[in-house]
N, C-alpha and C positions, 0 to 999 in steps of 0.2 A: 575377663569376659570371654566369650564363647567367640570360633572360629565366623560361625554365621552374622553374631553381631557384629564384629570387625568390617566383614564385609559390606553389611547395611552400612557403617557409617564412612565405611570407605566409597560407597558410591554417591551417597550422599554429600560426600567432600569433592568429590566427582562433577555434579550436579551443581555446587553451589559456585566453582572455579568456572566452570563451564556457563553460567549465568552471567557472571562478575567478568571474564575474560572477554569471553565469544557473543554470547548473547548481546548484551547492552549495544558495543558498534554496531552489530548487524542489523539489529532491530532500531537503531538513529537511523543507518543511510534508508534503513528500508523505510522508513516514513518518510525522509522525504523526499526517495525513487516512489512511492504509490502520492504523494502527493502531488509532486510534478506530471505523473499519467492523469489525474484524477484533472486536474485545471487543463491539461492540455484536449483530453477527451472531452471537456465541457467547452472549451475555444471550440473543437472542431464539431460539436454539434449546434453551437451556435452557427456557426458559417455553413454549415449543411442547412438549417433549418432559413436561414435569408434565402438561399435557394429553391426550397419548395412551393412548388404551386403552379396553374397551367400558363402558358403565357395571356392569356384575359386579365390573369388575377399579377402579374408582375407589371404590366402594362397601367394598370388602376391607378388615378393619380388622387383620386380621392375625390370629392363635391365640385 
C-alpha cells in the first residue's frame, strides 16, 4: 500500500487505542462526576426554592 494509506490507518489504530485506552475511564468517572453535580444542583434548588416567598406567604399556616 501507499505511504498516505499507511498513515490513514495508522491514525486510525491511533483512534481506536485512544477510545479502548483513555476514553472509556474518562467518560465512566465523567458520568458519574456530572451525575453527582446534576442531584446535588437539584438538592440545592430544592432548598432554595422552600426558601422563597415574602414573609405573609412563609408565615401561612393554611385554613
Amino acid at each position: 500500500m501507499g505511504l498516505i494509506t499507511d498513515l490513514f490507518f495508522a491514525i486510525g489504530s491511533l483512534f481506536k487505542w485512544m477510545f479502548e485506552t483513555l476514553l472509556l475511564p474518562i467518560g465512566y468517572w465523567a458520568g458519574w462526576f456530572f451525575t453527582i453535580v446534576g442531584i446535588s444542583l437539584i438538592i440545592w434548588w430544592l432548598y432554595r426554592l422552600t426558601q422563597f416567598g415574602s414573609e405573609n406567604e412563609k408565615d401561612y399556616t393554611g385554613w
